[in-house]
C-alpha positions in Angstrom: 101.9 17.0 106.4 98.8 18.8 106.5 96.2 18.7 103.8 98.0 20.2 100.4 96.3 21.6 97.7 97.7 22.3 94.6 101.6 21.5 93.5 103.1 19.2 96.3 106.8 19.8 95.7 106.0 23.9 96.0 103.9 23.4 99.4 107.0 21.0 101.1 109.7 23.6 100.2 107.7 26.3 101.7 106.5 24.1 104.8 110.0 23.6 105.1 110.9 27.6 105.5 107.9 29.1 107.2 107.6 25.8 109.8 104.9 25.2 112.3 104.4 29.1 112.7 102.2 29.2 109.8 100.3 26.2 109.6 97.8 27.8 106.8 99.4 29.4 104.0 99.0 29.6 100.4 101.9 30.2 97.6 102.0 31.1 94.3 105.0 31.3 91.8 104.6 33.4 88.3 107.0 32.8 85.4 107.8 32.3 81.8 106.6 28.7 81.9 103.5 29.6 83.7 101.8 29.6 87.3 102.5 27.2 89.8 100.3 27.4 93.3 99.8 25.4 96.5 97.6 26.4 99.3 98.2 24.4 103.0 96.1 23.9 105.9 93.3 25.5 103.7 91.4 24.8 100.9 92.3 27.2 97.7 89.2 28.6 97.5 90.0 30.3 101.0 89.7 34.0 101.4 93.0 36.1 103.3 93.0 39.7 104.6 95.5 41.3 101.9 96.4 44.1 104.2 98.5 46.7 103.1 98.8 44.5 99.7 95.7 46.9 99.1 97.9 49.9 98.6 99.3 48.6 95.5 96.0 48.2 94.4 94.7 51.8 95.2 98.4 52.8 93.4 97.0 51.3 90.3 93.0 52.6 90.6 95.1 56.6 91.4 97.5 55.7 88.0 94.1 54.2 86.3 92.4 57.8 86.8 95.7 59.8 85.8 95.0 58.3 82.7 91.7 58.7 82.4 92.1 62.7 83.0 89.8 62.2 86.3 92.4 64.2 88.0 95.5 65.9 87.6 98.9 65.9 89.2 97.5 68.6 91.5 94.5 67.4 92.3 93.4 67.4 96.3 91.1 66.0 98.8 89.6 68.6 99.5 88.1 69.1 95.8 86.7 65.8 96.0 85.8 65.0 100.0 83.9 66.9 102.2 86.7 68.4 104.2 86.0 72.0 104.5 89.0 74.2 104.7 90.5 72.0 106.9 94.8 71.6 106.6 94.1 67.7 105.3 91.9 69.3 102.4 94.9 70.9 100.1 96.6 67.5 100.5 97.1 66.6 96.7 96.6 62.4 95.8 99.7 63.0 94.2 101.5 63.2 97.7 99.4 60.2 99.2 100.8 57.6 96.7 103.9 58.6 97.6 103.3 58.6 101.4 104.7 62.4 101.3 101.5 63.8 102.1 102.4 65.0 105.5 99.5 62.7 107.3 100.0 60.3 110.3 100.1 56.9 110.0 96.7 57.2 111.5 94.9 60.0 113.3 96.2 60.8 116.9 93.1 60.2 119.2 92.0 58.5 122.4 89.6 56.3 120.3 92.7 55.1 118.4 94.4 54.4 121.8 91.3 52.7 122.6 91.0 50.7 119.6 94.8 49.8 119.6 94.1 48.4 123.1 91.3 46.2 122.1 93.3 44.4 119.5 95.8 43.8 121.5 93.7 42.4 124.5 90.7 41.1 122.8 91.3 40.6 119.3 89.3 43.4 117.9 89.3 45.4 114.6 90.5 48.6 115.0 89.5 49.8 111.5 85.9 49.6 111.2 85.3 52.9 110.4 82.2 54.0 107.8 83.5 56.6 105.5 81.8 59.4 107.3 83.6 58.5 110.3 87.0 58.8 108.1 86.4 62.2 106.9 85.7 63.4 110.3 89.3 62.1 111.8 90.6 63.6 108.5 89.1 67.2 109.3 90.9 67.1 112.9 94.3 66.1 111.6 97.3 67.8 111.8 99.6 67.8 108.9 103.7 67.3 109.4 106.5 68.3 106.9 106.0 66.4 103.9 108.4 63.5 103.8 108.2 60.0 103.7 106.4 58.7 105.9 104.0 55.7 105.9 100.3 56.5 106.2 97.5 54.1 106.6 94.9 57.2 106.4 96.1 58.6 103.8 95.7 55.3 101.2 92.1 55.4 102.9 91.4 59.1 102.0 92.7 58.6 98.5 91.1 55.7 97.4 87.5 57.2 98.6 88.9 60.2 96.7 89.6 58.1 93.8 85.7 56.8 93.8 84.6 59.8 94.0 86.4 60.7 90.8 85.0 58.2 89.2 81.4 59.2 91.0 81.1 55.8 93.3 82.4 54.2 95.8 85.5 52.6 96.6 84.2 49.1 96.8 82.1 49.4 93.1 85.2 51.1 91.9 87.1 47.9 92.6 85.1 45.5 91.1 84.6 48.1 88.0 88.1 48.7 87.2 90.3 45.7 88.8 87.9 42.8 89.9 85.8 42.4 86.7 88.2 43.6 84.0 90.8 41.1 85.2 88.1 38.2 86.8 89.7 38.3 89.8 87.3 36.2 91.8 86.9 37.1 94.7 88.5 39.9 95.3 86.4 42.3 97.4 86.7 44.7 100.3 84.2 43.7 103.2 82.6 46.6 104.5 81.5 44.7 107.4 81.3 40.6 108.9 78.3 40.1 107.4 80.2 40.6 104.2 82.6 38.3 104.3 82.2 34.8 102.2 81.8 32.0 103.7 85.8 30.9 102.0 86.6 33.6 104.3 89.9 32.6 107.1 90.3 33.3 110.8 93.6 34.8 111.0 95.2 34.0 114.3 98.7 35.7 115.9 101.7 34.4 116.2 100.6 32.2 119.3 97.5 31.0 117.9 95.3 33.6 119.3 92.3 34.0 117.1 91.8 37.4 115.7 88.1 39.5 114.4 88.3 40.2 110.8 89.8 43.4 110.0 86.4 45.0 108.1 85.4 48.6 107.2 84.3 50.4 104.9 87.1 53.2 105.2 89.6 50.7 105.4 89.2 49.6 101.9 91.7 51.0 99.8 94.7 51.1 102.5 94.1 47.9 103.8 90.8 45.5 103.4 90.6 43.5 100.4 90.7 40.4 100.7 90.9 37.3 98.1 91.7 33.7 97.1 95.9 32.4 95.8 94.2 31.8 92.7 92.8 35.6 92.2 95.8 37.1 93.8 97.9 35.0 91.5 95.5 36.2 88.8 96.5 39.4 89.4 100.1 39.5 89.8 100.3 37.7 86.0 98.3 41.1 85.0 100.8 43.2 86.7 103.4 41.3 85.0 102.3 41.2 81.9 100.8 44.8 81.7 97.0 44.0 81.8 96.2 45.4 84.7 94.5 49.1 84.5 97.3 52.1 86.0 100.5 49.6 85.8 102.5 52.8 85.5 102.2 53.1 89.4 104.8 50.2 89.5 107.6 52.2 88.2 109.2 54.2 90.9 109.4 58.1 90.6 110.7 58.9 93.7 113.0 57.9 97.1 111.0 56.5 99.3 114.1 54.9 102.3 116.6 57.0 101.1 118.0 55.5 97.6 117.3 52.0 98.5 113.7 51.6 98.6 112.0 53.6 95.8 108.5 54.1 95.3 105.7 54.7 92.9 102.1 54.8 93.3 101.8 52.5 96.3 104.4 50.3 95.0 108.0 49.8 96.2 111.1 48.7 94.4 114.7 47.6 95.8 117.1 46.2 93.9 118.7 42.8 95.6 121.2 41.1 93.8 121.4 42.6 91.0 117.5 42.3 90.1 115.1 45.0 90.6 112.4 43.6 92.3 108.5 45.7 92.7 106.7 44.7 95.6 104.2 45.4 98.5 103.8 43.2 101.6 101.0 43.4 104.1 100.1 42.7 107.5 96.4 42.7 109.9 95.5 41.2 113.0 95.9 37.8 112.1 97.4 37.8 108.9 100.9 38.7 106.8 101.1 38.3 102.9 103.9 39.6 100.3 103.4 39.6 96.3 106.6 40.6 94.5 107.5 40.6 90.8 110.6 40.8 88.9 109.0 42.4 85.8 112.0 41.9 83.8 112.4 38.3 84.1 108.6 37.9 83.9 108.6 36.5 87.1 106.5 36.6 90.4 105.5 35.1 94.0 102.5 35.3 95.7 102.8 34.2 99.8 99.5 34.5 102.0 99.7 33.3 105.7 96.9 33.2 108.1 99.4 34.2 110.8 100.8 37.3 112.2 104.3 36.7 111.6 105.9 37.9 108.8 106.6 36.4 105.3 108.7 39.0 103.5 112.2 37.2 103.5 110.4 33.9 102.5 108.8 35.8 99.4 112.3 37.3 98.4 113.8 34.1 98.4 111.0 32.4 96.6 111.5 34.9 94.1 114.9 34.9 93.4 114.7 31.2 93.0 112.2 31.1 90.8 113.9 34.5 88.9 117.1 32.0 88.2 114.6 29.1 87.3 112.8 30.8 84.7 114.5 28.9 81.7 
């Protein structure tokens, strides 16, 4: 096997599952008895792109300043962002933790073609955008009905929103509310290369292609943390057991896949088996991770891989095991 770090018995069951696809991976399992982790092919103070992980985290910064009375339920971008009277500026931040703000994905361009073309060919981060940059795509963006619908730009625009709240930015906001408070370390959103730490993995796709670091500093909030098992592990037992600032954005208020997948602020609950289980998975260039808790049992799993292939059924499974484990 390759170098293990951390519990052997947890690394050789998920060796087993994920197989030679993801030879470096880290694992962590959350319950009642306490916190079990294993990283494989890295050492655990390696670094992994979160990805879309991120959201959650941005969910609980936008619950985090409900409760402070920094904004309101009505609340929009354009009160807090230099948008002008443009259509993306009377988008409330109540709409983009629900993903029903009516925003793309991300915004229609030729420079997005461009970019999408460059990952796929050379490896290149499409989301290195400064925050300027971000609030210029914002202004030329066309809004669609309101429904659900999954948008990358619009977690970006409301966590800079967020910081501006607060009267920062998003990456002091971070270490402010979540980082610090909870000593996750690290746990930090690079802005560019130069930022990263030198813990910091190469994620590589599912053939073993080496991939750029997805950096940026607009890509923060939706998408560019990135942390250790042990800090991600830290943070999922604050979620669970309520420490962690906003955890009201775990309870779902609204549909988010019709009545199956619900949502709250960033967060997404489905019940399987019986068991309601919150979670949020994530995905870049080189990298796909999954953190999901069963806040009634106490229970949790945190699965990072440095590869581009997905890890959510693993992480369900994992968690259901560990869910009928707890003792």
């Amino acid at each position: 096997m390759t170098v293990v770090h951390g519990d052997e018995a947890l690394a050789r069951t998920l060796v087993g599952r994920l197989g030679a696809r993801h030879p470096v991976f880290a694992v962590a399992t959350l319950s009642p008895r306490g916190t079990v982790m294993a990283t494989v092919g890295a050492p655990p103070d390696a670094d992994f792109e979160l990805g879309s992980i991120s959201k959650g985290v941005t969910g609980l910064l936008y619950a985090d300043a409900r409760e402070r009375g920094e904004i309101g339920p009505s609340t929009t971008l354009g009160e807090l962002l230099p948008l002008d009277a443009v259509p993306a500026a009377g988008v409330t931040l109540a709409s983009l933790g629900t993903h029903r703000s009516g925003l793309p994905s991300v915004p229609a361009s030729a420079s997005t073609l461009r970019r999408s073309l460059a990952l796929w060919l050379k490896g290149a981060n499409p989301y290195g955008d400064t925050l300027d940059e971000l609030v210029t795509q914002a202004r030329g963006v066309r809004l669609k009905r309101p429904r659900p619908r999954y948008s990358n730009l619009g977690f970006e625009l409301l966590g800079h929103a967020l910081a501006a709240a607060a009267g920062t930015d998003f990456r002091t906001l971070l270490q402010d509310r979540v980082a610090g408070p909870l000593d996750l370390d690290p746990w930090y959103a690079p802005a560019t290369p130069d930022d990263l730490r030198p813990g910091a993995l190469v994620g590589r796709t599912r053939s073993g292609r080496s991939r750029r670091p997805w950096t940026g500093e607009a890509l923060g909030p939706a998408g560019g943390i990135r942390a250790t098992i042990g800090s991600t592990a830290r943070f999922a037992a604050a979620l669970l057991d309520g420490s962690a600032p906003g955890v009201a954005a775990l309870d779902p208020v609204a549909d988010f896949t019709g009545p199956v997948v619900r949502i709250g602020a960033g967060w997404l609950t489905i019940e399987r088996k019986g068991r309601l289980v919150t979670w949020h998975n994530g995905g870049t260039g080189g990298f796909r991770t999954w953190l999901g808790l069963d806040r009634a049992a106490g229970t949790g799993v945190v699965l990072l891989s440095a590869t581009a292939a997905s890890v959510d059924q693993h992480g369900f499974t994992l968690l259901a095991e560990v869910t009928g484990e707890r003792g």
